[in-house]
HTML snippet that shows the backbone in 3Dmol.js (N, CA, C, O; Angstrom):
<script src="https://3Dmol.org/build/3Dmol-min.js"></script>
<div id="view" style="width:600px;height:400px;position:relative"></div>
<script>
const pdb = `
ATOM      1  N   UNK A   1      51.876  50.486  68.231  1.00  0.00           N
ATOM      2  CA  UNK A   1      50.975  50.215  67.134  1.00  0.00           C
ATOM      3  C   UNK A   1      50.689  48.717  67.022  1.00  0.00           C
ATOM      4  O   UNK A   1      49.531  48.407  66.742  1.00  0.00           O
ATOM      5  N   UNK A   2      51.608  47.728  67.207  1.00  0.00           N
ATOM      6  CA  UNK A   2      51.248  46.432  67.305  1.00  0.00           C
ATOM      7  C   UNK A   2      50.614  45.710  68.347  1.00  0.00           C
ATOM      8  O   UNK A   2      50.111  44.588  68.287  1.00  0.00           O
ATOM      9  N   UNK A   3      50.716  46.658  69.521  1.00  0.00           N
ATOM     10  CA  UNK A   3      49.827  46.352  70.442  1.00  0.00           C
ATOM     11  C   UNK A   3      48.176  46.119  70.336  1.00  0.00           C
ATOM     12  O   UNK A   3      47.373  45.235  70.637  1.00  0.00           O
ATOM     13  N   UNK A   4      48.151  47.687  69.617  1.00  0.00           N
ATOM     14  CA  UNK A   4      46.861  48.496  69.451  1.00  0.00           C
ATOM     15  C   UNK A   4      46.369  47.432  67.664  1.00  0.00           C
ATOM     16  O   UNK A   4      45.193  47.135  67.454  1.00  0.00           O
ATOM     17  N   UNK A   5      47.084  47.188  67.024  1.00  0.00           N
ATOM     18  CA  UNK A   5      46.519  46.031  66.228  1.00  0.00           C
ATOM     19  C   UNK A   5      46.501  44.846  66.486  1.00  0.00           C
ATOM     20  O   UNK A   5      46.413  44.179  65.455  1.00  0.00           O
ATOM     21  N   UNK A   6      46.558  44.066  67.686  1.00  0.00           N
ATOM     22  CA  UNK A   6      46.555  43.162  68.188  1.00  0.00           C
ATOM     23  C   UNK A   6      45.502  42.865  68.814  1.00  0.00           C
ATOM     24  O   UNK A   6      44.678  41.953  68.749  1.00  0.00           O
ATOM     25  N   UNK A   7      45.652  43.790  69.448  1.00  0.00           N
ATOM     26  CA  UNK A   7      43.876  44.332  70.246  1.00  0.00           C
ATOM     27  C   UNK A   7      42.465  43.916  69.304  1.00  0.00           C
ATOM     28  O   UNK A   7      41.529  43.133  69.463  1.00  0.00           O
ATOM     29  N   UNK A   8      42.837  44.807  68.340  1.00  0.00           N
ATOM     30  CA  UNK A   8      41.904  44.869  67.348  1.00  0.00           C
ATOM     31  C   UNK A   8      41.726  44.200  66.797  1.00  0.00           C
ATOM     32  O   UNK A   8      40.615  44.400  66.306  1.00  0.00           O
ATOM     33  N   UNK A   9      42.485  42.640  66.171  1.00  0.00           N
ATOM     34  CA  UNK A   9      42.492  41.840  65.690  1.00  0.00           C
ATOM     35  C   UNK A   9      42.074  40.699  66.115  1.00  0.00           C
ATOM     36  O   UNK A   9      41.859  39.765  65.342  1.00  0.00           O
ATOM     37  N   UNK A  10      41.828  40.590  67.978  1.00  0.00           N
ATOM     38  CA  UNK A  10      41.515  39.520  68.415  1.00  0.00           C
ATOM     39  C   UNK A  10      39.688  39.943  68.721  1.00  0.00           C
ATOM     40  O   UNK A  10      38.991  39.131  69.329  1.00  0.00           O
ATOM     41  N   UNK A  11      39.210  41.023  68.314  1.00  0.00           N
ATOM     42  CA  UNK A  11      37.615  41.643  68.477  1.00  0.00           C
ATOM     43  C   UNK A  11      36.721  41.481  67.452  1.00  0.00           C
ATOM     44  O   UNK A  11      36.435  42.424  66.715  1.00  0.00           O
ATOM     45  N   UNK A  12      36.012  39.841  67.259  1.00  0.00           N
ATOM     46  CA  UNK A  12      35.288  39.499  66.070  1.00  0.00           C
ATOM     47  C   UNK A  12      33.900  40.376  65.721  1.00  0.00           C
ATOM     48  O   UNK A  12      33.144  40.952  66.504  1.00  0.00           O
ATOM     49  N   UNK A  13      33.842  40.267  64.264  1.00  0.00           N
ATOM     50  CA  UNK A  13      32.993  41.392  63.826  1.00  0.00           C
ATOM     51  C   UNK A  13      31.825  40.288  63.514  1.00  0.00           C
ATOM     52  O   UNK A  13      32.140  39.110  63.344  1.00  0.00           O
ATOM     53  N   UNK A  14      30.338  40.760  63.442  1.00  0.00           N
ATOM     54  CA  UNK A  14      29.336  39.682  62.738  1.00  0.00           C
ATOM     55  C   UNK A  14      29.259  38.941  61.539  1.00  0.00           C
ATOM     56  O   UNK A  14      28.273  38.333  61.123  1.00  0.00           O
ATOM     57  N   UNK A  15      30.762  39.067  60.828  1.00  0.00           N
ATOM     58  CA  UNK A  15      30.330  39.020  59.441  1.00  0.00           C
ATOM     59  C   UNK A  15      31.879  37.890  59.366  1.00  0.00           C
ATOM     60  O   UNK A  15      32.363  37.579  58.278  1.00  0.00           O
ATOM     61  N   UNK A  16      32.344  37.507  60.418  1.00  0.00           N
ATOM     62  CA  UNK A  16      33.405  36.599  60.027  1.00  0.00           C
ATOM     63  C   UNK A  16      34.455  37.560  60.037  1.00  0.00           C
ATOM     64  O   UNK A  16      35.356  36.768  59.762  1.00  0.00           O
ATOM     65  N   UNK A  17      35.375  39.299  60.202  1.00  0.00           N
ATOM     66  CA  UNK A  17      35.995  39.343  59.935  1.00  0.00           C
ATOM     67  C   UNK A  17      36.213  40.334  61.213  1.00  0.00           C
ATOM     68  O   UNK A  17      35.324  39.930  61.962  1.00  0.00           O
ATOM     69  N   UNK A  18      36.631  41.007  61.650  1.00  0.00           N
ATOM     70  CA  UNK A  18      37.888  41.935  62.801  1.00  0.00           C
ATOM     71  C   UNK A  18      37.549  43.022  62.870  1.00  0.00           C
ATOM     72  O   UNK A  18      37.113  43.530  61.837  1.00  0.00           O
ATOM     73  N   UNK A  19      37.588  43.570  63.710  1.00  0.00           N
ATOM     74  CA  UNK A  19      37.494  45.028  64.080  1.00  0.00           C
ATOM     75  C   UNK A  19      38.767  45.579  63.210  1.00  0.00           C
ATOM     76  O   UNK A  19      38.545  46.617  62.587  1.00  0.00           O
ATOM     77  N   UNK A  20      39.991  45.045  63.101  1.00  0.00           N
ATOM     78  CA  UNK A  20      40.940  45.097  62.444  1.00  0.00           C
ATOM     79  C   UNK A  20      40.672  45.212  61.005  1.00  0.00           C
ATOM     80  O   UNK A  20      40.866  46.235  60.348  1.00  0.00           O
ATOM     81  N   UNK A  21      40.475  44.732  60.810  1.00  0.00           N
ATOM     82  CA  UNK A  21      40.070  44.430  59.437  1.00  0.00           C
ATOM     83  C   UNK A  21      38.682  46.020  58.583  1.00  0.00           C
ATOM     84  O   UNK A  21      38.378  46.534  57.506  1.00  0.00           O
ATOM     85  N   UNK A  22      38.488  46.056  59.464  1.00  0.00           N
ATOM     86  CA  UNK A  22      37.447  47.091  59.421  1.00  0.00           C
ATOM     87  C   UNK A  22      38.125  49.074  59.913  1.00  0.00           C
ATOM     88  O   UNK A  22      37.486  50.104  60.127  1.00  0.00           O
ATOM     89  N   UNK A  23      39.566  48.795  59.906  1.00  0.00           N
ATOM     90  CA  UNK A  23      40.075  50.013  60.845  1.00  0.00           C
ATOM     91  C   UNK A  23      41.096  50.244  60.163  1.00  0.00           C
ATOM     92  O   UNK A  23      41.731  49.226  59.890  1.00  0.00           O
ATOM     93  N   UNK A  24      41.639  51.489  59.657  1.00  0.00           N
ATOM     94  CA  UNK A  24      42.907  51.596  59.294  1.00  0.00           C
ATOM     95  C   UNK A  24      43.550  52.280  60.706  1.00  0.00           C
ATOM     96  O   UNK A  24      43.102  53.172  61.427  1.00  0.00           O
ATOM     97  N   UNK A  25      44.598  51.603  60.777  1.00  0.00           N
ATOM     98  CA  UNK A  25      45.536  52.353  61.148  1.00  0.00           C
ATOM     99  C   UNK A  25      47.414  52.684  60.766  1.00  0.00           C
ATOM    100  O   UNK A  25      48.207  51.916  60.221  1.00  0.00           O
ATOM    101  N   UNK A  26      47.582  53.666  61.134  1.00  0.00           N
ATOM    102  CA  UNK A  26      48.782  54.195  60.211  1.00  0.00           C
ATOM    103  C   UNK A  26      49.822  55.017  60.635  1.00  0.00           C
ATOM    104  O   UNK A  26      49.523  56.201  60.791  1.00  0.00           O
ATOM    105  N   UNK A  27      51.178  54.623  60.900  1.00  0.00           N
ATOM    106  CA  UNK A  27      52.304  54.840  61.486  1.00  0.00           C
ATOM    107  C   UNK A  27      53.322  56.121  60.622  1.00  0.00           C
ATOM    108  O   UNK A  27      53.657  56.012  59.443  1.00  0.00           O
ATOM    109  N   UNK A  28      53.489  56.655  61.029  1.00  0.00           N
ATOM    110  CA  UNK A  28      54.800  57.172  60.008  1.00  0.00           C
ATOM    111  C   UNK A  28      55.367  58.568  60.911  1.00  0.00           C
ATOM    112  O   UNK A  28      55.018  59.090  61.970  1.00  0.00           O
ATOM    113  N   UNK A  29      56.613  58.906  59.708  1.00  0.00           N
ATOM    114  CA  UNK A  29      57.740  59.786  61.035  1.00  0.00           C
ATOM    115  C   UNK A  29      58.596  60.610  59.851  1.00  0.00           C
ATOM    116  O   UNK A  29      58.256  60.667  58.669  1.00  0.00           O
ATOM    117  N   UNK A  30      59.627  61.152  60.361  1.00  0.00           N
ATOM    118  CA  UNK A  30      60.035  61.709  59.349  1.00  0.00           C
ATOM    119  C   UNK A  30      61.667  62.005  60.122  1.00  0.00           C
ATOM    120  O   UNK A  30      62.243  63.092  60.143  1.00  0.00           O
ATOM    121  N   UNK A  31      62.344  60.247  60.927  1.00  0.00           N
ATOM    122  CA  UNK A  31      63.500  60.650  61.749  1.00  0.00           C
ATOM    123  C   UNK A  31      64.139  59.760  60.307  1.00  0.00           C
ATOM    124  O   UNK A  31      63.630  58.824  59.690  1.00  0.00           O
ATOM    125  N   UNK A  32      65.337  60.421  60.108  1.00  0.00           N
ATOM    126  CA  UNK A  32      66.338  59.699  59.730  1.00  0.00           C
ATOM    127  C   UNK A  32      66.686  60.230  58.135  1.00  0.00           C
ATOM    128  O   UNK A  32      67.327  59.662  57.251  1.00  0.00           O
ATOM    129  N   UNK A  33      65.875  61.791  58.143  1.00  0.00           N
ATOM    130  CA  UNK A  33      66.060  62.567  56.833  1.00  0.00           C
ATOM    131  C   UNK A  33      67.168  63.518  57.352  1.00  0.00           C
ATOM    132  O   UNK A  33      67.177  64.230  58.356  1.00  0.00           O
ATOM    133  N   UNK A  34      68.039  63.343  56.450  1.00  0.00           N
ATOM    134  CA  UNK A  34      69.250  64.714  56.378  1.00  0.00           C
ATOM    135  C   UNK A  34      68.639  65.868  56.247  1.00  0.00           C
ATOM    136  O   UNK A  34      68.967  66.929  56.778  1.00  0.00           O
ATOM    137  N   UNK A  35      67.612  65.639  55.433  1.00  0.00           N
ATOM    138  CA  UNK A  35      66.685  67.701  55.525  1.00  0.00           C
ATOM    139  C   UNK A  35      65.300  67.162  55.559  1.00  0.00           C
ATOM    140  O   UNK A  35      64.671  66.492  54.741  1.00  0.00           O
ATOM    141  N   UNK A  36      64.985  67.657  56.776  1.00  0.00           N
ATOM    142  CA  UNK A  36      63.388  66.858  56.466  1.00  0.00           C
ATOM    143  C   UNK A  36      62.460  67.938  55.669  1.00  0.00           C
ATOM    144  O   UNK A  36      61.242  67.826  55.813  1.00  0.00           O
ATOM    145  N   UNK A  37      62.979  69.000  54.816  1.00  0.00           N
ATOM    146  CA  UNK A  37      61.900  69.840  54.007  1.00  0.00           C
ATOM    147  C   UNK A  37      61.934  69.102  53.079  1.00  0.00           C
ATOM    148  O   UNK A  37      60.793  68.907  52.661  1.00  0.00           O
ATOM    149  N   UNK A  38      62.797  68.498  52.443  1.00  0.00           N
ATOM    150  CA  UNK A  38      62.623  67.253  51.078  1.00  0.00           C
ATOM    151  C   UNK A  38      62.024  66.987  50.755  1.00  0.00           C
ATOM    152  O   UNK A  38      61.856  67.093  49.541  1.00  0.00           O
ATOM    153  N   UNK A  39      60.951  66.260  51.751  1.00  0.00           N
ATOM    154  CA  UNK A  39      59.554  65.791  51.522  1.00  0.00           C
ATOM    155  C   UNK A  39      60.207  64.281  51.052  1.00  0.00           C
ATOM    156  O   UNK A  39      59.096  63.791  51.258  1.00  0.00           O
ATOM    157  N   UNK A  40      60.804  63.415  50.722  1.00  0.00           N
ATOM    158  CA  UNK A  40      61.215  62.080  50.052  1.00  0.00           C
ATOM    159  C   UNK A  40      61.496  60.749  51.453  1.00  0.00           C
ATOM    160  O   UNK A  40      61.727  60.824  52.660  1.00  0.00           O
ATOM    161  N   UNK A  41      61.368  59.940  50.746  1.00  0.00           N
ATOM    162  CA  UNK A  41      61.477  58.740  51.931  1.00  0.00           C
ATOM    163  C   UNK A  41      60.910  58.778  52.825  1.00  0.00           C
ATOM    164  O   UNK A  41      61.719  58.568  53.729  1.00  0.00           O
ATOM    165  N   UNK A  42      59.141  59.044  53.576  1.00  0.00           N
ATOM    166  CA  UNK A  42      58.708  58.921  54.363  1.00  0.00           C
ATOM    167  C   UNK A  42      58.212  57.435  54.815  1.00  0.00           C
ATOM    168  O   UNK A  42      57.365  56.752  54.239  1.00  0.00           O
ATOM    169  N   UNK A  43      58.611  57.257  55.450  1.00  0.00           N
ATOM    170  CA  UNK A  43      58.209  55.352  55.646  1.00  0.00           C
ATOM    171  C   UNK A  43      56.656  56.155  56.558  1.00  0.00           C
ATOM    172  O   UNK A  43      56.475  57.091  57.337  1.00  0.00           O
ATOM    173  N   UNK A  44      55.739  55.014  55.804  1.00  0.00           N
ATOM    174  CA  UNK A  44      54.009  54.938  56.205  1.00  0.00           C
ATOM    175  C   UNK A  44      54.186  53.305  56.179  1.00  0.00           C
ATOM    176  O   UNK A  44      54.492  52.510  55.291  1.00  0.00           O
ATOM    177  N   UNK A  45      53.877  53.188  57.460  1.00  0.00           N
ATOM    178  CA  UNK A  45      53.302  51.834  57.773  1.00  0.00           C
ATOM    179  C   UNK A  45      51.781  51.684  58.399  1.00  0.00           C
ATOM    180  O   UNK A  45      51.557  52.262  59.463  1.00  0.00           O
ATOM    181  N   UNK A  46      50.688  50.892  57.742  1.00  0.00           N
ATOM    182  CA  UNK A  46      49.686  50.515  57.843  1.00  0.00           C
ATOM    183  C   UNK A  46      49.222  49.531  58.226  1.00  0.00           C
ATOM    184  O   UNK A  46      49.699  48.579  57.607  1.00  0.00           O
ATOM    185  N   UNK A  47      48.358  49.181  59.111  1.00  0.00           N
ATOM    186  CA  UNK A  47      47.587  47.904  59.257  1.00  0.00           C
ATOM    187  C   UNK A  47      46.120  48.195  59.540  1.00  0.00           C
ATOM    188  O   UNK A  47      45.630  49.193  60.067  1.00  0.00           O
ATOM    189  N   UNK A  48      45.406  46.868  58.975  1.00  0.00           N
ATOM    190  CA  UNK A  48      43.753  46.994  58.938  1.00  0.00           C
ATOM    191  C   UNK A  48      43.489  47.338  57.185  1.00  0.00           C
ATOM    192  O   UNK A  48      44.167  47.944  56.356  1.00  0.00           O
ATOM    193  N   UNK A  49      42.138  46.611  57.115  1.00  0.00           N
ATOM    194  CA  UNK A  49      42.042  46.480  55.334  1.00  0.00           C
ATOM    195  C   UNK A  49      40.996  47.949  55.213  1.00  0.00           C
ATOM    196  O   UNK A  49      40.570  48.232  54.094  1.00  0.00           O
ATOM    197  N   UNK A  50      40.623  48.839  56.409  1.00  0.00           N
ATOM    198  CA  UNK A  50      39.706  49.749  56.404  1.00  0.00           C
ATOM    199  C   UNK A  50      38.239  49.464  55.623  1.00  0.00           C
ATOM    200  O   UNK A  50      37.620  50.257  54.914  1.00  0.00           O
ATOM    201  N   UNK A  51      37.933  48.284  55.926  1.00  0.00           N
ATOM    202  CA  UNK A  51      36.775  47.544  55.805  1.00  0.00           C
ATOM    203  C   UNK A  51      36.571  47.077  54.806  1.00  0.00           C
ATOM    204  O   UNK A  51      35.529  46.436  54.662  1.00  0.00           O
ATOM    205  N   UNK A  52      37.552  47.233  53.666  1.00  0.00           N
ATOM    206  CA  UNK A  52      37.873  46.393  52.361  1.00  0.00           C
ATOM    207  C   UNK A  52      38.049  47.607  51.566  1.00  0.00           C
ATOM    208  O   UNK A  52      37.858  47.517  50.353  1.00  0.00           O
ATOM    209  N   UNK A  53      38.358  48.636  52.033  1.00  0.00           N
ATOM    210  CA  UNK A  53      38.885  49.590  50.728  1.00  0.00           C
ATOM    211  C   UNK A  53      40.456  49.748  49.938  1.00  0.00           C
ATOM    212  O   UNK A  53      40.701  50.117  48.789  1.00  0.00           O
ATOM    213  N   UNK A  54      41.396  49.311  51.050  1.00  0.00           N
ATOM    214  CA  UNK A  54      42.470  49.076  50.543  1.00  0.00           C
ATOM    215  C   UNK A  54      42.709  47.113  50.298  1.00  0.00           C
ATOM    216  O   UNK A  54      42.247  46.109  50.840  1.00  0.00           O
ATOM    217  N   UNK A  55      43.672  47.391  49.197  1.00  0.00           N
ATOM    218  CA  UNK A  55      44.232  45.834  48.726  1.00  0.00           C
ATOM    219  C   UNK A  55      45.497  45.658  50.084  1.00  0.00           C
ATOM    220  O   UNK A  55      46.622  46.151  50.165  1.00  0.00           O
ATOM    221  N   UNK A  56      44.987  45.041  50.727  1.00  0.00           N
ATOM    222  CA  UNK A  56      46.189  44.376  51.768  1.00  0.00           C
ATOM    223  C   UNK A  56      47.139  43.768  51.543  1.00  0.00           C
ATOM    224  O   UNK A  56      47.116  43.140  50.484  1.00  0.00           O
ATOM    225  N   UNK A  57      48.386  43.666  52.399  1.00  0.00           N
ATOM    226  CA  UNK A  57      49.542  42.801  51.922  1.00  0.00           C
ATOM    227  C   UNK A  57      50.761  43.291  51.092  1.00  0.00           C
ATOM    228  O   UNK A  57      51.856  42.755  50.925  1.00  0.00           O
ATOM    229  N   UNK A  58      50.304  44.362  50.659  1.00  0.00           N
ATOM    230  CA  UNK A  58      51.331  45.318  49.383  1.00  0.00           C
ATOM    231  C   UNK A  58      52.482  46.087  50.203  1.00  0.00           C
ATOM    232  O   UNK A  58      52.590  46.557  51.336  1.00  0.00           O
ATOM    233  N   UNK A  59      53.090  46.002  49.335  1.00  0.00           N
ATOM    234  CA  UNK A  59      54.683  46.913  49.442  1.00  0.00           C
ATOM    235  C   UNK A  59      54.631  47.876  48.334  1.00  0.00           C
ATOM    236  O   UNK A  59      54.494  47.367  47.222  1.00  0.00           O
ATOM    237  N   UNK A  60      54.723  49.401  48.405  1.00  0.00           N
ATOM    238  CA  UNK A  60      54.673  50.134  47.635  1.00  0.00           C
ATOM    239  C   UNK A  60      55.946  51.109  47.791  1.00  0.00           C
ATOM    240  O   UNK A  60      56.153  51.515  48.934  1.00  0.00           O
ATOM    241  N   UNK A  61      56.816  51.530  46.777  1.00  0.00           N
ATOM    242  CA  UNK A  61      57.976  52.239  46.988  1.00  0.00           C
ATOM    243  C   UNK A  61      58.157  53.153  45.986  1.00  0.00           C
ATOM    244  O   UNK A  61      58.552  52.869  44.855  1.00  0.00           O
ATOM    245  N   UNK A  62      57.827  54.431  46.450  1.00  0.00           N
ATOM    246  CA  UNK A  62      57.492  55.874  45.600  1.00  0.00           C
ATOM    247  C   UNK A  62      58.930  56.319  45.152  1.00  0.00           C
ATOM    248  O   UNK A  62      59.057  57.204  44.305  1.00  0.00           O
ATOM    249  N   UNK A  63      60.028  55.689  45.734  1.00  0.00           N
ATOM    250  CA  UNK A  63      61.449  56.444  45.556  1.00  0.00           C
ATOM    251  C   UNK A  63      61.821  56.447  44.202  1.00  0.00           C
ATOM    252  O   UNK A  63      62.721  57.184  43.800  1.00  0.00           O
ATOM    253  N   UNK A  64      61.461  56.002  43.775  1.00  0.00           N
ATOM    254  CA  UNK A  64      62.341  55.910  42.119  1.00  0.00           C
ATOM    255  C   UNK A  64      61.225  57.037  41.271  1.00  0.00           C
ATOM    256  O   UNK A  64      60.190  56.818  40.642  1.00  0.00           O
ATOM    257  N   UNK A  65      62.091  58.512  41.637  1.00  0.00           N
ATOM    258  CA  UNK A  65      61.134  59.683  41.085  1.00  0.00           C
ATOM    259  C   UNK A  65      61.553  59.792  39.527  1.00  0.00           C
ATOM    260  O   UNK A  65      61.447  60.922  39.050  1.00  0.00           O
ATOM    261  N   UNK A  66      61.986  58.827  38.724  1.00  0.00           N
ATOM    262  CA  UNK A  66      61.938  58.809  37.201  1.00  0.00           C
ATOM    263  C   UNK A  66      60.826  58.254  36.535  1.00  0.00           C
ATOM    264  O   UNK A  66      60.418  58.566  35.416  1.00  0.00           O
ATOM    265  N   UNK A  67      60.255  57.207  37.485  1.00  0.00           N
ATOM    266  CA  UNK A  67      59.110  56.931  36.653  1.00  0.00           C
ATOM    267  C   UNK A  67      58.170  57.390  35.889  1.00  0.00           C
ATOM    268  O   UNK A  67      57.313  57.868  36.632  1.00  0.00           O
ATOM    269  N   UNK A  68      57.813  57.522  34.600  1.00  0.00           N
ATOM    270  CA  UNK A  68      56.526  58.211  33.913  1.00  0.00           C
ATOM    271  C   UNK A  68      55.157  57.732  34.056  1.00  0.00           C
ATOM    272  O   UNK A  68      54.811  56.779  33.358  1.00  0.00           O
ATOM    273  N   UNK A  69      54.238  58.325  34.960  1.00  0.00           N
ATOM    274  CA  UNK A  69      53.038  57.304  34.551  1.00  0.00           C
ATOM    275  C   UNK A  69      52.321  57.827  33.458  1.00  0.00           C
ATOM    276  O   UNK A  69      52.259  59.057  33.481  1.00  0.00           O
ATOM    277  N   UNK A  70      51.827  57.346  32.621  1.00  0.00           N
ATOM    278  CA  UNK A  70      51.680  57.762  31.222  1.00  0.00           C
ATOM    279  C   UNK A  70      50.242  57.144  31.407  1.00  0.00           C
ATOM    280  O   UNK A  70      49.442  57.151  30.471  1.00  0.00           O
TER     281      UNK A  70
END
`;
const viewer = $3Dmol.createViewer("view");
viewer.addModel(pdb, "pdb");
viewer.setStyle({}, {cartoon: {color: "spectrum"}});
viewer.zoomTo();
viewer.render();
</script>
């Protein structure tokens, strides 16, 4: 995957910004669950801003299932 965003990152777009930048791409697995029917702790790793629809740069961590969103 860092290859393949590397790639993509060095391929300028007309507008000042990346083929990268313009692409999501997105990693994830499901090794290292004691029961993988759980459904909990899936690590998703992302790169590329998918042409500005996501906020880049963020760390997001769903584990703490007490939260209320109200």
């Amino acid at each position: 995957m860092v290859g393949l965003a590397a790639k993509l990152d060095a391929i300028p777009m007309g507008d000042g910004c990346t083929l990268l930048d313009n692409s999501l791409l997105m990693l994830t697995n499901e090794h290292g669950q004691i029961t993988h029917h759980a459904g909990v702790q899936y690590p998703v790793v992302t790169a590329g801003g998918a042409g500005g629809y996501f906020n880049t740069g963020k760390f997001v961590d769903f584990s703490d299932q007490n939260i209320q969103l109200v």
